[in-house]
N, C-alpha and C positions, 0 to 999 in steps of 0.2 A: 357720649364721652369719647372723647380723641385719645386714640392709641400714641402711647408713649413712644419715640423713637426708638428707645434702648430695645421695648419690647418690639418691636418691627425688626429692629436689628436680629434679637435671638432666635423670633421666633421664623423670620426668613429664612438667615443662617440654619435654620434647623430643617427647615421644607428643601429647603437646596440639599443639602447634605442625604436628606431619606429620598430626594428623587437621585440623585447623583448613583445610590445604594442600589435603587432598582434597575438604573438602565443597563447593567449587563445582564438580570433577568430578561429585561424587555427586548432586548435583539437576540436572543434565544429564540422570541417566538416568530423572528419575522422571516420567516423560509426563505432559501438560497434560489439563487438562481436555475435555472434547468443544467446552464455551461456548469456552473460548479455543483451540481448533483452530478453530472455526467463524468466529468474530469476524476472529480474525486471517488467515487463510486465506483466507474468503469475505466477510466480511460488508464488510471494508472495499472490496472492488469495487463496493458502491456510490459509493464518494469518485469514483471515476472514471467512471462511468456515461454521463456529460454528457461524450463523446469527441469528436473533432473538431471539425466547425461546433457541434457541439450544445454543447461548452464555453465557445463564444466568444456562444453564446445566453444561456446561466445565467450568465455572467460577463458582461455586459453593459458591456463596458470607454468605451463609446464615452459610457455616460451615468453615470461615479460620480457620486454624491449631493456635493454642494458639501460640506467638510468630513469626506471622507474621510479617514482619517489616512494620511500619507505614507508609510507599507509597503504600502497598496492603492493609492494612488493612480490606476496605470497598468494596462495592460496585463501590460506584463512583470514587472511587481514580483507583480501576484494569479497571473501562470502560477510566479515565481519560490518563491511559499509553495505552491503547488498542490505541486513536484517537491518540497520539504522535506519535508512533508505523507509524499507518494509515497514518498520513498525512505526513512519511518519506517516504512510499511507494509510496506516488505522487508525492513528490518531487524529488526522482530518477525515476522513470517511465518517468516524462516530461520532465525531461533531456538528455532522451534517441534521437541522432539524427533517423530523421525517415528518411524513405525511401519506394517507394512504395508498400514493400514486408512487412516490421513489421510497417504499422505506422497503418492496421488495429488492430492487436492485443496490438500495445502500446492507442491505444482510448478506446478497448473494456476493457482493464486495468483497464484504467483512470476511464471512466465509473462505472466501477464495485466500485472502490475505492470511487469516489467520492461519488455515492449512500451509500454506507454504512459509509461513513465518516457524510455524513446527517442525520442518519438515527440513531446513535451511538451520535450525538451531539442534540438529542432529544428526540424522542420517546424508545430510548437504554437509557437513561438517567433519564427520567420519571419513568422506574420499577428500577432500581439502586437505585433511592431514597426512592422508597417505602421499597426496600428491604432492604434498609442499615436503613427505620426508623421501621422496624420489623411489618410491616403493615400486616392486617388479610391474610391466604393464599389465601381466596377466594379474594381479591383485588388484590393481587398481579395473581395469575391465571387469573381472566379477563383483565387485564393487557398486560400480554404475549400472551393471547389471538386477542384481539386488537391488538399488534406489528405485528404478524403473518398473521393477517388479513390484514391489511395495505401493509405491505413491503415483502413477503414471496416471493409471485410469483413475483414480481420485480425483486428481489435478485434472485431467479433460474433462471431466464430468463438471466440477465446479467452473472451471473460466470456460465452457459450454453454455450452463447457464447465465453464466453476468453476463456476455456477448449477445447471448438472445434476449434478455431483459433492456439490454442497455441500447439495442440497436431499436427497438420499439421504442423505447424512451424520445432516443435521436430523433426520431421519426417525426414520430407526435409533436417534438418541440421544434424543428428545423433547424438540429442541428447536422451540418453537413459530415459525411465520417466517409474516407477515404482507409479503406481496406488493401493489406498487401501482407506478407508473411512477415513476422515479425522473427521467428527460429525457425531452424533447420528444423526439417521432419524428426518428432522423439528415433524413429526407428531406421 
């Protein structure tokens, strides 16, 4: 018996429509590249490298250039893109499918990210406001102080591990990684 048109119609219309449904499960499963394991994982822990005092060094908030435009302007407006910045970096990093070879280096990421995304939405944001309300330098200095005391060895310890995770990664896969000092010495 020959299938009616109407019914090829619907029932096409129908198979199209539940494959259309699956295919952004189905490239879920089909793992990233090594480049964009590595990128997303490891390479963007250079954006944060410049951690504690060393952030409020490379961000030199005390001296912006006259004509700034007013989303830099401050302190807390450049820590305020710094965590937008940061928490796009975890948002692609978690979306990275894992697998038993990168899902340590996409946690030790994560990790690293998440810490200084903590760390950036508090005690980085505490000398930001001093600094953007022109506060004595001796406050502001125990201040940075304090940040560095708190989270300093935390911070080397995590972007320690991703660097040694990530540079094994590189290796294994050829990808080529040109090393040089990204911030001034914390101390």
């Amino acid at each position: 018996m020959p299938i009616a048109n109407s019914h090829l119609r619907r029932y096409g219309a129908a198979l199209l429509l539940a494959l259309l449904a699956l295919l952004p499960a189905a490239c879920r499963f089909v793992p990233n590249t090594p480049q964009e394991y590595f990128s997303r994982a490891a390479l963007n822990a250079n954006a944060v490298a410049a951690f504690g005092s060393g952030y409020f060094r490379v961000h030199d908030c005390r001296n912006l250039p006259a004509g700034t435009p007013a989303a830099f302007n401050s302190c807390e407006k450049l820590l305020q893109n710094s965590i937008r910045q940061l928490e796009s970096y975890i948002e692609r990093a978690d979306a990275l499918y894992r697998t038993d070879e990168t899902r340590p280096m996409i946690e030790a990421g994560l990790d690293l990210y998440r810490f200084v995304l903590d760390s950036y939405r508090t005690d980085h944001l505490q000398v930001a406001r001093l600094l953007d309300a022109k506060a004595p330098a001796a406050q502001v200095a125990q201040a940075l102080q304090a940040l560095d005391a708190k989270s300093q060895a935390g911070f080397e310890q995590r972007y320690d591990k991703v660097w040694g995770i990530a540079e094994q990664y590189a290796k294994a896969h050829g990808i080529k990684l040109i090393t040089t000092r990204t911030s001034p010495p914390s101390r």
